[in-house]
OpenMM code with the backbone's topology and positions (N, CA, C; nanometers):
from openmm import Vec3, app, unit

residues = "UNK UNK UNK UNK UNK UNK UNK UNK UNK UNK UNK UNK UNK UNK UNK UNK UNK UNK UNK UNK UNK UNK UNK UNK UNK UNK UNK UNK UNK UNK UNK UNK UNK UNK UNK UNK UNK UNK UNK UNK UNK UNK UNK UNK UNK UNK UNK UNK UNK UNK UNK UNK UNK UNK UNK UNK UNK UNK UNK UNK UNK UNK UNK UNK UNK UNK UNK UNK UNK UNK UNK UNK UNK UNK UNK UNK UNK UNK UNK UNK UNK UNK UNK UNK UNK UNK UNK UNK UNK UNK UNK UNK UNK UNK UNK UNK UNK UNK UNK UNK UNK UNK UNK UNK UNK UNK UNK UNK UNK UNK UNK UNK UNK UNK UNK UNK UNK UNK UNK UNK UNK UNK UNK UNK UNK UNK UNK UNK UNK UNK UNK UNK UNK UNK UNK UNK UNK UNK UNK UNK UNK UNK UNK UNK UNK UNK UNK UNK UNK UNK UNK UNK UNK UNK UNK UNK UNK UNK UNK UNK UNK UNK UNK".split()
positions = [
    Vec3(-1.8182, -0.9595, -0.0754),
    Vec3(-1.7933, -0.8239, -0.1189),
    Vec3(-1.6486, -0.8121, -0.1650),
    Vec3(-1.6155, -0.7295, -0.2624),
    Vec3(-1.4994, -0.7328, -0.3176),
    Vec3(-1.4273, -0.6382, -0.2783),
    Vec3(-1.2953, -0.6691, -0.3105),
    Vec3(-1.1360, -0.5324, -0.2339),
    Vec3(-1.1468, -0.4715, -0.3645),
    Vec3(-1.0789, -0.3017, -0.3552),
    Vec3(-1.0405, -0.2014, -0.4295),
    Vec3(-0.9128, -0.2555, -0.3869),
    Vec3(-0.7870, -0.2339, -0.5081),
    Vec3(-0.7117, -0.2190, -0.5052),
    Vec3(-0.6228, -0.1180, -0.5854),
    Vec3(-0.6120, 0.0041, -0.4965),
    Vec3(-0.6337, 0.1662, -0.5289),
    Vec3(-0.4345, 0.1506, -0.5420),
    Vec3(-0.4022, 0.1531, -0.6614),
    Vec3(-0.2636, 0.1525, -0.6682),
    Vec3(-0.2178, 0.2741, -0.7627),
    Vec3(-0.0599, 0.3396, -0.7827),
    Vec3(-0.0545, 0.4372, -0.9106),
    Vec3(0.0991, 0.3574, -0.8973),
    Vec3(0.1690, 0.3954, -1.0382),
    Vec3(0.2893, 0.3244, -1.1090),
    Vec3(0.3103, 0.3699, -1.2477),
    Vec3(0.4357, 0.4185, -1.2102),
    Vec3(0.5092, 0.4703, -1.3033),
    Vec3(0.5699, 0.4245, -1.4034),
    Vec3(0.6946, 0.3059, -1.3454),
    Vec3(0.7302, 0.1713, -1.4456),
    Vec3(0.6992, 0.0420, -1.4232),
    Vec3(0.5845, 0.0063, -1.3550),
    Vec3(0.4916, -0.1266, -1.4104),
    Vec3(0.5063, -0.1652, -1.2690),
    Vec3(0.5793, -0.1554, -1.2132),
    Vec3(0.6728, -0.2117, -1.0662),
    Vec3(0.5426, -0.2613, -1.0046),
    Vec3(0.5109, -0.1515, -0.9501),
    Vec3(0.3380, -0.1507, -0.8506),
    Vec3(0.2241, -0.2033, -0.8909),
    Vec3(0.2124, -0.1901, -1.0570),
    Vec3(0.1051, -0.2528, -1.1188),
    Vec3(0.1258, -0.3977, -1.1020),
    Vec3(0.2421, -0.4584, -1.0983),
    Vec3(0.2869, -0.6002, -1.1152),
    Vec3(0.2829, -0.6743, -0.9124),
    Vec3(0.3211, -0.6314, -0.8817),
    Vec3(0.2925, -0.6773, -0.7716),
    Vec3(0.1384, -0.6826, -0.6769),
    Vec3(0.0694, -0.5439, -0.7408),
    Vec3(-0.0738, -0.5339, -0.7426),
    Vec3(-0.1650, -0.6454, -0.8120),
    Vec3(-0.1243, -0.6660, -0.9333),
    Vec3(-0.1517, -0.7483, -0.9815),
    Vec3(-0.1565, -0.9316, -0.9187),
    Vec3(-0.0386, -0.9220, -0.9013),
    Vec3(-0.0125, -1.0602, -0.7966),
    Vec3(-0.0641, -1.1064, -0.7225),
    Vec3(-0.0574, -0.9557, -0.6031),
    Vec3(-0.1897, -0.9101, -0.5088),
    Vec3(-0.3300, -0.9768, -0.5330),
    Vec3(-0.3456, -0.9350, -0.6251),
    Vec3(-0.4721, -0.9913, -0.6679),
    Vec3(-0.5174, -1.0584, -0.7150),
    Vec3(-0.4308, -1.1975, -0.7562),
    Vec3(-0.4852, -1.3158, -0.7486),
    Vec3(-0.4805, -1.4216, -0.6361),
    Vec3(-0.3562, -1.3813, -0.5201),
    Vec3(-0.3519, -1.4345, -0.4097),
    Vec3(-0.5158, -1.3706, -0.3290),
    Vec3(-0.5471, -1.3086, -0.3437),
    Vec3(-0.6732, -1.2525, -0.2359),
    Vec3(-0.7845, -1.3027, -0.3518),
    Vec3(-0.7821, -1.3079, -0.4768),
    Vec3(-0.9059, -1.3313, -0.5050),
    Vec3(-0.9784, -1.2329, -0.5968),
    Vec3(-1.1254, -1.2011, -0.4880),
    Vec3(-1.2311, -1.1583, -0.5286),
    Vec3(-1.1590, -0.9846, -0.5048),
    Vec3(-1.0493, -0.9885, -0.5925),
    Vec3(-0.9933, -0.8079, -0.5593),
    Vec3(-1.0069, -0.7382, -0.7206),
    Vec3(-1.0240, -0.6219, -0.7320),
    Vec3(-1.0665, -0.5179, -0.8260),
    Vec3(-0.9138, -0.4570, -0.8039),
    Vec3(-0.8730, -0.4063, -0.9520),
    Vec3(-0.7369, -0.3267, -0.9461),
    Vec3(-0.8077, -0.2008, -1.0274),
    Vec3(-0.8004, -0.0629, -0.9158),
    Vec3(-0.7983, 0.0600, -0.9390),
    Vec3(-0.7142, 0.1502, -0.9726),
    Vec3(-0.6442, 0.1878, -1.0947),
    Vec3(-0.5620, 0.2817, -1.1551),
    Vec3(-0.5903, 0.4448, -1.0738),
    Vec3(-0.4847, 0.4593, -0.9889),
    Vec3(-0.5575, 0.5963, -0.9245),
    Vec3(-0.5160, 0.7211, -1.0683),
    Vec3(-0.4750, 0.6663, -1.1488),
    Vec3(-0.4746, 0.7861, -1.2562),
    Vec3(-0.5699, 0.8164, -1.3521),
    Vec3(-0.7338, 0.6909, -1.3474),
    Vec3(-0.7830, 0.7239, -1.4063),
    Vec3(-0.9265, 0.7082, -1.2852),
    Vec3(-0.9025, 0.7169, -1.1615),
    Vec3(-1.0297, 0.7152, -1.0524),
    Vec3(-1.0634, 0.8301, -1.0486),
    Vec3(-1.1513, 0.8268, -0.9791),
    Vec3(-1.2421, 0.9564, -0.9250),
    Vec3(-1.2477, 0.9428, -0.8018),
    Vec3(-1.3183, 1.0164, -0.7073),
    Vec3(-1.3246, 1.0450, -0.5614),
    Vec3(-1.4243, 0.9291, -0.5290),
    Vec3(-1.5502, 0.8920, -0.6230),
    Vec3(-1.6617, 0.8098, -0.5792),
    Vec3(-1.6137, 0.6471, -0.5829),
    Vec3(-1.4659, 0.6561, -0.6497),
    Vec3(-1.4398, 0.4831, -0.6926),
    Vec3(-1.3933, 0.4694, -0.5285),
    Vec3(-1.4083, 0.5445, -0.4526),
    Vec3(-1.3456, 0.4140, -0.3027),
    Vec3(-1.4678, 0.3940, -0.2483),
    Vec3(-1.6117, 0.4743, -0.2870),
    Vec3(-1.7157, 0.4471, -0.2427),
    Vec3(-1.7776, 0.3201, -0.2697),
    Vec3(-1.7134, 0.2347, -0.3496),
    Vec3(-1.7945, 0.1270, -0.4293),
    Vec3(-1.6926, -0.0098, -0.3521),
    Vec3(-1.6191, 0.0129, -0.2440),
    Vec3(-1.5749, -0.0905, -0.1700),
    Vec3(-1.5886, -0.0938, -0.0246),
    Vec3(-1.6242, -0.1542, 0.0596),
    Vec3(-1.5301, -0.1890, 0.1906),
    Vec3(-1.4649, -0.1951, 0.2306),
    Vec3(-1.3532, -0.2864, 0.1557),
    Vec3(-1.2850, -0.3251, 0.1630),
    Vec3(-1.1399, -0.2532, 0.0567),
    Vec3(-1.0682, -0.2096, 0.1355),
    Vec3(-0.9616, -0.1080, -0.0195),
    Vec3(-0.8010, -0.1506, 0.0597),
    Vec3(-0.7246, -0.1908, -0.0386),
    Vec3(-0.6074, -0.1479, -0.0515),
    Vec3(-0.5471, -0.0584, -0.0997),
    Vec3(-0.4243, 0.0447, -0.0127),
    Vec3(-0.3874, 0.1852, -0.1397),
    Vec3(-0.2629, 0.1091, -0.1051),
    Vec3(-0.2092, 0.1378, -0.2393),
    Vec3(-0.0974, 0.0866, -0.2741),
    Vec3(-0.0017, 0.2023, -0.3787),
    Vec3(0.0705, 0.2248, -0.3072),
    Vec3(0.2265, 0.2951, -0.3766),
    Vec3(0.3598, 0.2962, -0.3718),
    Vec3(0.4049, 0.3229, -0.4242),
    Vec3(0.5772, 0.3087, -0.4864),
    Vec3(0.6534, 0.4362, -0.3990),
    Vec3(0.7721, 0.4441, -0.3464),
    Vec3(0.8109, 0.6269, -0.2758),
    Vec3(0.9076, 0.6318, -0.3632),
    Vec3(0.8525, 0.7840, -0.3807),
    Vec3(0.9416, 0.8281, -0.4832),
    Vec3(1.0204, 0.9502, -0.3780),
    Vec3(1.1836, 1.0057, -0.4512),
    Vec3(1.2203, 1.1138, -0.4309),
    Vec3(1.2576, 1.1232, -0.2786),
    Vec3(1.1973, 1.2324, -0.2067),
    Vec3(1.2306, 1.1915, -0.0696),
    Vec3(1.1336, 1.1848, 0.0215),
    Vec3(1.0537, 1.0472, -0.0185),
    Vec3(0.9498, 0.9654, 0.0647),
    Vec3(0.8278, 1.0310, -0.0241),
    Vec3(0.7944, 1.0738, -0.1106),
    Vec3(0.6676, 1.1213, -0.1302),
    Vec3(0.6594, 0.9654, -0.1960),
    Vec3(0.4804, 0.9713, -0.2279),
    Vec3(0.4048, 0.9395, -0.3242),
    Vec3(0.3831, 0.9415, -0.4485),
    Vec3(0.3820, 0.8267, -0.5231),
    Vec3(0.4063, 0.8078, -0.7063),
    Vec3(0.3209, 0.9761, -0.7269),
    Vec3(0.3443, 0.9564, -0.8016),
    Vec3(0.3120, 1.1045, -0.9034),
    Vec3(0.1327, 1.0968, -0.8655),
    Vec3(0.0708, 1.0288, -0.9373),
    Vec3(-0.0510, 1.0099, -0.9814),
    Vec3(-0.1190, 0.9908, -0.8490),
    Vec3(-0.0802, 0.9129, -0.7299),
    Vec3(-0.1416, 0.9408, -0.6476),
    Vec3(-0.0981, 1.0638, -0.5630),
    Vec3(-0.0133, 1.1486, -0.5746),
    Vec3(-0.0016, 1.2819, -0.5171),
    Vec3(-0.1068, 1.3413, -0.5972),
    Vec3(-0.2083, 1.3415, -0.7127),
    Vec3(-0.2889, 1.3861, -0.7443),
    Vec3(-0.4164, 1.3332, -0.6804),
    Vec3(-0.4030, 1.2184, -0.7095),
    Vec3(-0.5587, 1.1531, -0.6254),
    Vec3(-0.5775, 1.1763, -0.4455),
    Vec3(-0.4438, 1.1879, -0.3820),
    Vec3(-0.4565, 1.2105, -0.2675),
    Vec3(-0.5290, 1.3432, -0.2472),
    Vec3(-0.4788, 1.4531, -0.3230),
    Vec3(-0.6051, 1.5408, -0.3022),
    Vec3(-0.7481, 1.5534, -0.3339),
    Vec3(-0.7701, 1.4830, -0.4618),
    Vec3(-0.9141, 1.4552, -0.4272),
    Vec3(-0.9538, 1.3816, -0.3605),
    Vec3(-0.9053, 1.2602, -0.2603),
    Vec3(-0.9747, 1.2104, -0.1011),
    Vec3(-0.9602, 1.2877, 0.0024),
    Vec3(-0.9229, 1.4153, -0.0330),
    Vec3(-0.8670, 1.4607, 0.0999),
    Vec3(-1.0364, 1.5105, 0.1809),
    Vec3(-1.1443, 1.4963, 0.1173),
    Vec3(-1.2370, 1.5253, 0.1846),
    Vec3(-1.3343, 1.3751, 0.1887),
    Vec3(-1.3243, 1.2944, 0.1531),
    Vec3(-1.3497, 1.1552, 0.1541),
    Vec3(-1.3181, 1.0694, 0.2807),
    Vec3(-1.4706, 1.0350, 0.3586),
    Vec3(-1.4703, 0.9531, 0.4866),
    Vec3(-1.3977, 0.8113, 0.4519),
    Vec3(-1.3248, 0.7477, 0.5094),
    Vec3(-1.3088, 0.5966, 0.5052),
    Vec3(-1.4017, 0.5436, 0.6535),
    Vec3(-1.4724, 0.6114, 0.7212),
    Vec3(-1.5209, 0.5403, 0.8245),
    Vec3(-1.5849, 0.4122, 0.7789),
    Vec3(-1.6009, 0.3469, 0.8232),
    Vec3(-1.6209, 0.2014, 0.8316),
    Vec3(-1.6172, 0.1313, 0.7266),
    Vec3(-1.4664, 0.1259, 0.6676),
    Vec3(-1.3769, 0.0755, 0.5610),
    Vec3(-1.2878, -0.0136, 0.6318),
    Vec3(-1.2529, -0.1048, 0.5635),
    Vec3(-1.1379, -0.1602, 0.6776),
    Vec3(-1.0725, -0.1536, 0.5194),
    Vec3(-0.9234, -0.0795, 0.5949),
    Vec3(-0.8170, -0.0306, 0.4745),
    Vec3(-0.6607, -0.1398, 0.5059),
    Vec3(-0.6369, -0.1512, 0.4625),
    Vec3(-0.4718, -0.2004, 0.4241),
    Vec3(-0.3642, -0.1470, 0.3847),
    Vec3(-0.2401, -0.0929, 0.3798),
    Vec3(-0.1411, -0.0232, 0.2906),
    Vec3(-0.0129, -0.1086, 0.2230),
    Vec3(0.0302, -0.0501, 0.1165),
    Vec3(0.1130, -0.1122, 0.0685),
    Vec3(0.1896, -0.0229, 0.0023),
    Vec3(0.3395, -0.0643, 0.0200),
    Vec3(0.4204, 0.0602, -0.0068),
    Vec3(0.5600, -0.0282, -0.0947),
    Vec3(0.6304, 0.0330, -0.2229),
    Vec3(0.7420, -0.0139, -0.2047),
    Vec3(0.8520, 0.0520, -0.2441),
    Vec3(0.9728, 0.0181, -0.2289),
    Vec3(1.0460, 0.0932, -0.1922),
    Vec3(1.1641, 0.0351, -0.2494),
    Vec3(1.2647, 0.1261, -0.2299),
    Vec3(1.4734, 0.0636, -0.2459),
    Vec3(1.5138, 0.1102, -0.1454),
    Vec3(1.5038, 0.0046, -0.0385),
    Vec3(1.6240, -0.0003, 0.0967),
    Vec3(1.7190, 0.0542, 0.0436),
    Vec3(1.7902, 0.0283, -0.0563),
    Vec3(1.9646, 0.0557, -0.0757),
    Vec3(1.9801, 0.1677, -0.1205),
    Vec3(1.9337, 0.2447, -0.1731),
    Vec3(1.9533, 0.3323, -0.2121),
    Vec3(1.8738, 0.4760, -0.2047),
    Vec3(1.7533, 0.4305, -0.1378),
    Vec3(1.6927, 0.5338, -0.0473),
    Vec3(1.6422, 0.4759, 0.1397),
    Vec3(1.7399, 0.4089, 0.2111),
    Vec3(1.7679, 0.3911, 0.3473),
    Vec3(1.6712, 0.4472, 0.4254),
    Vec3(1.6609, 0.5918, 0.3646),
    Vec3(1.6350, 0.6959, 0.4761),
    Vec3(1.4628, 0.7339, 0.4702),
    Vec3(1.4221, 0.6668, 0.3418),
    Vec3(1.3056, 0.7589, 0.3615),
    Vec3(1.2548, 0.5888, 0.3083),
    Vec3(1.2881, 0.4676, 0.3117),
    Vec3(1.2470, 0.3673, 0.2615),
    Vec3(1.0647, 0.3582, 0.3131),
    Vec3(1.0027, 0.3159, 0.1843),
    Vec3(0.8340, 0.3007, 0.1882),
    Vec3(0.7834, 0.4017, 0.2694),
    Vec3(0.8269, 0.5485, 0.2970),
    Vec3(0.7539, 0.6308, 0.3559),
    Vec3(0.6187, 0.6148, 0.3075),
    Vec3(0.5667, 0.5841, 0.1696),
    Vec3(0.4418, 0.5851, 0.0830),
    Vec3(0.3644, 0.5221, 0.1866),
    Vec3(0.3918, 0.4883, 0.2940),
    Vec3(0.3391, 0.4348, 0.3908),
    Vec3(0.2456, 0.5209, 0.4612),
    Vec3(0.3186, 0.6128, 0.5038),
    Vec3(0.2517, 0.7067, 0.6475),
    Vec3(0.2102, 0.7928, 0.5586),
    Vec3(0.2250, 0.8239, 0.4123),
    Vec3(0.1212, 0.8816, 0.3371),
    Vec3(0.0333, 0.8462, 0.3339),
    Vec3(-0.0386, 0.7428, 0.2692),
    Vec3(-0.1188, 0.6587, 0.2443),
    Vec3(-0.2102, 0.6745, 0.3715),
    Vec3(-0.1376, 0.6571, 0.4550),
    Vec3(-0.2335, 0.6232, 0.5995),
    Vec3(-0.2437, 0.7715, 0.6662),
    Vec3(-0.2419, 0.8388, 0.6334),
    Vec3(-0.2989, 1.0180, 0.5949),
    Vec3(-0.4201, 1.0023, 0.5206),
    Vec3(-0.4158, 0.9443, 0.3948),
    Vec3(-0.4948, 0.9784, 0.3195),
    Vec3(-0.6177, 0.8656, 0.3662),
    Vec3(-0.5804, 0.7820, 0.4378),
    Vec3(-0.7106, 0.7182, 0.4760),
    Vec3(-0.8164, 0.7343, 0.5510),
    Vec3(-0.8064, 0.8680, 0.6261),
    Vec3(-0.8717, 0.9290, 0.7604),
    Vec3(-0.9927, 0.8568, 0.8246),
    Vec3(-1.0172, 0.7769, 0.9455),
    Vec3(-1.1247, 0.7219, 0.9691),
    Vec3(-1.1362, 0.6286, 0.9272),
    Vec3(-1.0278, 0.4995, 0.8338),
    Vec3(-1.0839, 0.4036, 0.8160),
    Vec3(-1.0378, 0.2608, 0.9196),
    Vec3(-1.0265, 0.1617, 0.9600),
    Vec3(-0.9920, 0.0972, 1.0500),
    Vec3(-0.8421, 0.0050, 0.9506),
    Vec3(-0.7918, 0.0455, 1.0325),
    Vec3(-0.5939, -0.0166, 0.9241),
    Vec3(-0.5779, -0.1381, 1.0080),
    Vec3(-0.5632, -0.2188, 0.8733),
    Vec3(-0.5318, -0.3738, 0.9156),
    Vec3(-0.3754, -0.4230, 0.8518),
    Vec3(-0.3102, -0.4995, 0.8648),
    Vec3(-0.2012, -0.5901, 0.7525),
    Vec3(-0.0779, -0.4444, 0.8621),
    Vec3(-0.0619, -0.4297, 0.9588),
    Vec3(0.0615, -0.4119, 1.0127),
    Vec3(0.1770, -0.4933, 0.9980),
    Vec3(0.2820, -0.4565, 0.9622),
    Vec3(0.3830, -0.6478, 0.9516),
    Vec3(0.5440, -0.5735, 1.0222),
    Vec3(0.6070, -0.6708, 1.0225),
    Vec3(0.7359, -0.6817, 1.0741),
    Vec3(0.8032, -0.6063, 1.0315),
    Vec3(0.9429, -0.5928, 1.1019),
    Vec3(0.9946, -0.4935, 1.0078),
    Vec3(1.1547, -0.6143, 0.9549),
    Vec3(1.1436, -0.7019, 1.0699),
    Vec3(1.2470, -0.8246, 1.0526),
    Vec3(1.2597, -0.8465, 0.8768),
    Vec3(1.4339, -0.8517, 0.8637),
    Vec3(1.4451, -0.9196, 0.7272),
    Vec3(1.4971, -0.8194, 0.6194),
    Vec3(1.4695, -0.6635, 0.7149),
    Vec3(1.4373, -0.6037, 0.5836),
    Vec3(1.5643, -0.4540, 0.6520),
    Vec3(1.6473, -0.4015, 0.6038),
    Vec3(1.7593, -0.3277, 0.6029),
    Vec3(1.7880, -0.1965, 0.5496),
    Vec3(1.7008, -0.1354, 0.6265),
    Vec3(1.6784, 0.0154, 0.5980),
    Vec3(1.7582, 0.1244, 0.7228),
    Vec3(1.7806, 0.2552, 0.6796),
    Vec3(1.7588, 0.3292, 0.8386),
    Vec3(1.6674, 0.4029, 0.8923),
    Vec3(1.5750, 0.4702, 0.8165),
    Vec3(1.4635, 0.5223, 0.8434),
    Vec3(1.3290, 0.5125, 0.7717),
    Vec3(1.2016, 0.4862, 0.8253),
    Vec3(1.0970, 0.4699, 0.7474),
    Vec3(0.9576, 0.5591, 0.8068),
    Vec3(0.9081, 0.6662, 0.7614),
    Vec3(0.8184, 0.7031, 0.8345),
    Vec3(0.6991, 0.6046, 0.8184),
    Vec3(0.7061, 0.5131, 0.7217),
    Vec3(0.5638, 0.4032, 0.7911),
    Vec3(0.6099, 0.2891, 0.9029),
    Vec3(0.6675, 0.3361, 0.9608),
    Vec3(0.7207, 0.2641, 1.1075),
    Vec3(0.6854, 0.3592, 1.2220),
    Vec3(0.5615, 0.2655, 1.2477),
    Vec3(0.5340, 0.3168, 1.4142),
    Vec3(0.5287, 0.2016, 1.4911),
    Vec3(0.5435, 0.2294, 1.6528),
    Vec3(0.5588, 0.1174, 1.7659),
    Vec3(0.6586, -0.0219, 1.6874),
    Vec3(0.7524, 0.0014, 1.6145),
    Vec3(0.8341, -0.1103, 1.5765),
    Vec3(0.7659, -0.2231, 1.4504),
    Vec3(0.6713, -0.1314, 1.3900),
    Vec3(0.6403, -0.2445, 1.2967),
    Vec3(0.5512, -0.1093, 1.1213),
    Vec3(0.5947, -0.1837, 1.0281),
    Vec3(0.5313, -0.0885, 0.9211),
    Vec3(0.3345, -0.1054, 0.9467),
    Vec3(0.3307, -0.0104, 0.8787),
    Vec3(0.1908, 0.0119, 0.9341),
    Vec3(0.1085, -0.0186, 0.8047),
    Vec3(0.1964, -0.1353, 0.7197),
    Vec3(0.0910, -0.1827, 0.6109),
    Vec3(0.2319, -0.2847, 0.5799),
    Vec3(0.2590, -0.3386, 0.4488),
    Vec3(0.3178, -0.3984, 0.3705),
    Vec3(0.4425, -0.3289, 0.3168),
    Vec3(0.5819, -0.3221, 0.3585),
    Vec3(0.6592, -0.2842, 0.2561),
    Vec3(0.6971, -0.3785, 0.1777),
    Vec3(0.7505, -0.3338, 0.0613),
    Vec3(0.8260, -0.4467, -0.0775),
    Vec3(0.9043, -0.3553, -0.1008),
    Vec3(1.0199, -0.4593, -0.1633),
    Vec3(1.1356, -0.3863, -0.1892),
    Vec3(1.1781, -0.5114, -0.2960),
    Vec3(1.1307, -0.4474, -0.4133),
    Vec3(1.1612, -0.5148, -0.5431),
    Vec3(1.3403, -0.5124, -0.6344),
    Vec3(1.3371, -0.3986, -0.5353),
    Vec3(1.5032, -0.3437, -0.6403),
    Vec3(1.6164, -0.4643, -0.5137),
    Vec3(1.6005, -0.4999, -0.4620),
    Vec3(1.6566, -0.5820, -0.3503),
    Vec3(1.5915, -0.6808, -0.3213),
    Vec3(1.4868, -0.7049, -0.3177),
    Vec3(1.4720, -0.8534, -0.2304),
    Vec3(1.3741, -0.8980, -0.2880),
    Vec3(1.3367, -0.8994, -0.4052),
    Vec3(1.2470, -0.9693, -0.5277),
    Vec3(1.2397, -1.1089, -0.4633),
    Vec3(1.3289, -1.1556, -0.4599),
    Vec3(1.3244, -1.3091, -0.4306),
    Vec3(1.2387, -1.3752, -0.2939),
    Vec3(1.1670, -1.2134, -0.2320),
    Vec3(1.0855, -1.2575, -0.0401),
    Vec3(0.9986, -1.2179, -0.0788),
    Vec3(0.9215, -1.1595, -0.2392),
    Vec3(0.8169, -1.0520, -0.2110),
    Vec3(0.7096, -1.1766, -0.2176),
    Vec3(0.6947, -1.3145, -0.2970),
    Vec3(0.5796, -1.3786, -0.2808),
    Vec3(0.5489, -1.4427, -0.1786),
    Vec3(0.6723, -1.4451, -0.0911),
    Vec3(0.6616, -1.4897, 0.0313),
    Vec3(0.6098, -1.3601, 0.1208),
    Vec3(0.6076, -1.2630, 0.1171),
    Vec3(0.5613, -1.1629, 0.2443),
    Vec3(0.4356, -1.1354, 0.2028),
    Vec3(0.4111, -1.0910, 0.0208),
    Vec3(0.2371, -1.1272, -0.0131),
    Vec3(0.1509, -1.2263, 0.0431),
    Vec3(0.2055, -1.3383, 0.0543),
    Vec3(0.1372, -1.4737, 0.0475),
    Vec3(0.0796, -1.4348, 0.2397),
    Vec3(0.2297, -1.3959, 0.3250),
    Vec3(0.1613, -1.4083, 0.4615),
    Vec3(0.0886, -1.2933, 0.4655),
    Vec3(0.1500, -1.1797, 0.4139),
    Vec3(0.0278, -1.0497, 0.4504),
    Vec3(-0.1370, -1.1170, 0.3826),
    Vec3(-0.1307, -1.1374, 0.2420),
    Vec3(-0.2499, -1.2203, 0.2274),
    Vec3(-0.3156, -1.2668, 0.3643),
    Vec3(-0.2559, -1.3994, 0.4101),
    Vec3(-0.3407, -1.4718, 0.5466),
    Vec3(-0.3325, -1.3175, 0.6787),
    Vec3(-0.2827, -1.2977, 0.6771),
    Vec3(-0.2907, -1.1898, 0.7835),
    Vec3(-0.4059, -1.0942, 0.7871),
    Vec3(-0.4541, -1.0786, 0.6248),
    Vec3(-0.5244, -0.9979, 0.5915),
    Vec3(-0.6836, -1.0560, 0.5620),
    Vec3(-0.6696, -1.1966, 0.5190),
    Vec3(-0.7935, -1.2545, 0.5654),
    Vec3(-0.8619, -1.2845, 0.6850),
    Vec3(-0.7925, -1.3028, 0.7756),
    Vec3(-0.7679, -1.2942, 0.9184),
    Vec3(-0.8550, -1.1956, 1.0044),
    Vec3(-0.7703, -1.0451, 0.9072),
    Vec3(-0.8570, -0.9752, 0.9514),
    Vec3(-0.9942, -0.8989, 0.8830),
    Vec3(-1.0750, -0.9961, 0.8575),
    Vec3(-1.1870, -0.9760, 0.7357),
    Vec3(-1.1784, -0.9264, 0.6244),
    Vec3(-1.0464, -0.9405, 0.5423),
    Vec3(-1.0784, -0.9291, 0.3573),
    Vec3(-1.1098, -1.0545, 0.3575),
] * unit.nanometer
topology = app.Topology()
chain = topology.addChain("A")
for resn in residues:
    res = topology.addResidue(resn, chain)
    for name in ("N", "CA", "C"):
        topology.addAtom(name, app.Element.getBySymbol(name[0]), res)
């Protein structure tokens, strides 16, 4: 069965690492949340949401639109993933919040790909709970040079846990 990979992107950033995404995993589908509908998460199991934080911690544009049309959409027995990215340096404070959005908008589905927070030089992140992000951050404007390395292990982490 194949992954959704439910992403939105503004300047290519998210599409490109989504993209990446998805040849390390495979059998994955890349979903433009600017041109989905409410029924495209129905057609997976298996979904990654994936976004960029904009401003102060919100969500790319396009999925602040799509988030309201899931807002009545079960993920029960989905096993979901998140992926968020961000600029440590220059937004510290609200770095990959797109995180604890995301995982709002997933209500009921079972969240897998938790990762470290080691390596990475922020001061505040609301997708940090119990000491660890609660999906994938990237941080392309800074640390381009770790992101195929933290794909590659979230990848195994994420097969691991049945993608």
């Amino acid at each position: 069965m194949s992954t959704g990979i439910f992403f939105g992107s503004d300047n290519g950033t998210t599409t490109d690492v989504c993209e990446r995404l998805a040849k390390k995993l495979g059998d994955a589908e890349l979903v433009d949340v600017a041109s989905a509908d409410k029924d495209s998460i129905s057609k997976f199991e298996k979904i990654i949401l994936a976004s960029s934080t904009w401003g102060d911690g919100e969500l790319q544009g396009d999925w602040e639109s799509y988030a309201e049309t899931l807002s009545d959409v079960s993920f029960d027995g989905k096993l979901v993933a998140l992926l968020a990215l961000g600029d440590a340096d220059s937004y510290g404070s609200t770095f990959c919040d797109a995180l604890y959005h995301l995982k709002n908008v997933a209500k009921g589905a079972k969240l897998v790909g938790a990762t470290s927070t080691d390596g990475y030089e922020f001061d505040e992140s609301k997708g940090v709970e119990n000491g660890k992000f609660v999906g994938l951050a990237i941080d392309e404007a800074n640390q381009d040079d770790k992101t195929d390395e933290r794909l590659d292990a979230w990848v195994s982490s994420l097969k691991g846990s049945g993608f």
